[in-house]
C-alpha positions in Angstrom: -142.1 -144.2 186.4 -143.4 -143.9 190.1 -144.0 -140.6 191.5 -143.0 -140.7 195.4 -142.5 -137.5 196.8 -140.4 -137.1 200.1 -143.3 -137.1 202.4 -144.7 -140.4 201.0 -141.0 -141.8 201.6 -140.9 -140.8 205.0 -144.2 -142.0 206.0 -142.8 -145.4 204.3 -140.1 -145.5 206.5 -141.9 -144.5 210.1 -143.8 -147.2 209.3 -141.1 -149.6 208.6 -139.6 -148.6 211.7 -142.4 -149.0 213.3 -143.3 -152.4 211.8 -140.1 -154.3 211.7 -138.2 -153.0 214.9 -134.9 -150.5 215.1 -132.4 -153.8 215.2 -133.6 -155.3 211.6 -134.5 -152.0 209.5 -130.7 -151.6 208.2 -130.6 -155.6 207.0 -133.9 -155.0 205.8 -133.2 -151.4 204.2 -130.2 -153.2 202.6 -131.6 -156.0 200.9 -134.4 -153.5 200.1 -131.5 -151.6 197.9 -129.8 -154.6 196.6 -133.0 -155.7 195.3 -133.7 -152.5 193.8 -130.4 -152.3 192.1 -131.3 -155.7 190.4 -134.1 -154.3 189.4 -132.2 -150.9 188.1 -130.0 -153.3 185.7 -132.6 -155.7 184.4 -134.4 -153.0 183.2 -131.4 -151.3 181.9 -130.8 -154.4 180.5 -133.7 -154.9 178.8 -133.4 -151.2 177.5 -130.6 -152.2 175.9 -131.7 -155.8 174.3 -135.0 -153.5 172.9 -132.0 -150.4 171.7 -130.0 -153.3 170.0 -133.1 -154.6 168.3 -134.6 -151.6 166.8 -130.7 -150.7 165.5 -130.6 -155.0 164.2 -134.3 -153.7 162.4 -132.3 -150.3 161.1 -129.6 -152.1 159.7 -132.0 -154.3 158.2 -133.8 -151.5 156.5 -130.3 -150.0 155.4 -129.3 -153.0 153.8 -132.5 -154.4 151.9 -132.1 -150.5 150.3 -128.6 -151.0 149.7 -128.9 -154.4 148.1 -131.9 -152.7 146.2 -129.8 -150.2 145.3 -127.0 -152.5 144.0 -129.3 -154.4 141.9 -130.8 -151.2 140.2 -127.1 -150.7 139.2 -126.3 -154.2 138.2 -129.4 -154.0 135.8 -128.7 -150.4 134.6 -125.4 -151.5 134.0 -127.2 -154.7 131.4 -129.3 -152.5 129.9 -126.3 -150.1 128.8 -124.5 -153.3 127.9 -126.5 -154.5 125.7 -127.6 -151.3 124.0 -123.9 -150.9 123.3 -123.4 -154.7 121.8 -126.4 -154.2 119.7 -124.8 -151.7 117.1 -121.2 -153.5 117.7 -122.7 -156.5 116.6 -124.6 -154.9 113.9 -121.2 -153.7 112.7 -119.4 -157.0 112.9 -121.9 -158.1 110.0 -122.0 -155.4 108.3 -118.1 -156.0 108.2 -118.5 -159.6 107.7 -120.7 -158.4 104.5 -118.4 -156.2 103.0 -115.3 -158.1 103.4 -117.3 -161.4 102.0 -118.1 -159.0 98.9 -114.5 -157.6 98.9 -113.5 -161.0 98.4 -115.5 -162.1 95.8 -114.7 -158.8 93.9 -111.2 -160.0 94.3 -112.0 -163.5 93.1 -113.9 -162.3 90.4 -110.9 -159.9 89.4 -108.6 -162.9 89.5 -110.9 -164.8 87.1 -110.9 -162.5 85.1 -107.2 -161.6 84.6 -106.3 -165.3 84.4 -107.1 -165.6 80.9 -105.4 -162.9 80.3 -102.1 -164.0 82.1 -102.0 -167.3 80.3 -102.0 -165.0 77.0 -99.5 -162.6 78.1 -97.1 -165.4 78.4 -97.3 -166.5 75.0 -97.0 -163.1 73.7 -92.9 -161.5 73.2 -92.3 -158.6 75.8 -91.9 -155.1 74.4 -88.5 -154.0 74.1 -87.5 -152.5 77.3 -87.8 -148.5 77.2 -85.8 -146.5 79.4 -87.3 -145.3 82.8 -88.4 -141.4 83.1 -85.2 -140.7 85.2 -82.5 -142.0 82.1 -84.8 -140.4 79.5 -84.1 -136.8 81.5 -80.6 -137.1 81.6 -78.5 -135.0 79.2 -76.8 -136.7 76.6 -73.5 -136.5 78.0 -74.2 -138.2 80.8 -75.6 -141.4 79.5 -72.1 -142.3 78.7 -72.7 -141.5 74.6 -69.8 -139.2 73.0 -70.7 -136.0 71.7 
């Protein structure tokens, strides 16, 4: 900040020596330093309020990108969601459509065999054949002498 060599110091103080006397130069030489050591820490202070607001400015920047950041994934993750419900929904109707047309086949089937039904009832059954299994079976073993 200031450039004093050592000569310029010395002339500073011949002169101060000269100027205020041999008995006050050390209480003027000390509140000389404890005024320059005030002025040390206010500046170091004020290096450090500037430091903490460039990093307050930084962190600013760091989180507008994040929250950027976190929105682009928040609509990307939308997007993908409703591409994805599209054809699920498209296949809950088409569903919905083929079971509604299941069921009326089925309805129509019923209708249709219901008539029939009624007659069946009036009709005799057939005399009961015998199942596969008892046809097969040697004669013997149905229980008939031979």
């Amino acid at each position: 900040m200031f450039d004093v060599s050592f000569t310029e110091l010395l002339l500073i103080g011949v002169v101060a020596l000269v100027v205020i006397g041999p008995e006050r130069l050390p209480k003027v030489a000390r509140t000389v330093g404890h005024l320059l050591g005030r002025a040390q820490r206010y500046v170091t202070d004020v290096k450090r309020d500037i430091q903490r607001e460039i990093d307050i400015d930084e962190m600013t920047k760091l989180k507008k990108q994040m929250d950027d950041a976190a929105h682009s994934l928040q609509e990307s993750m939308r997007e993908t969601t409703a591409s994805l419900q599209e054809p699920l929904a498209e296949a809950r109707a088409s569903l919905n459509e083929a079971s509604a047309s299941v069921e009326d086949l089925v309805e129509q089937a019923r209708r249709e065999t219901a008539p029939s039904s009624e007659t069946a009832a009036t009709e005799p059954e057939p005399a009961q054949m015998p199942s596969p299994a008892e046809a097969r079976k040697p004669a013997d073993q149905t229980g008939t002498p031979t």
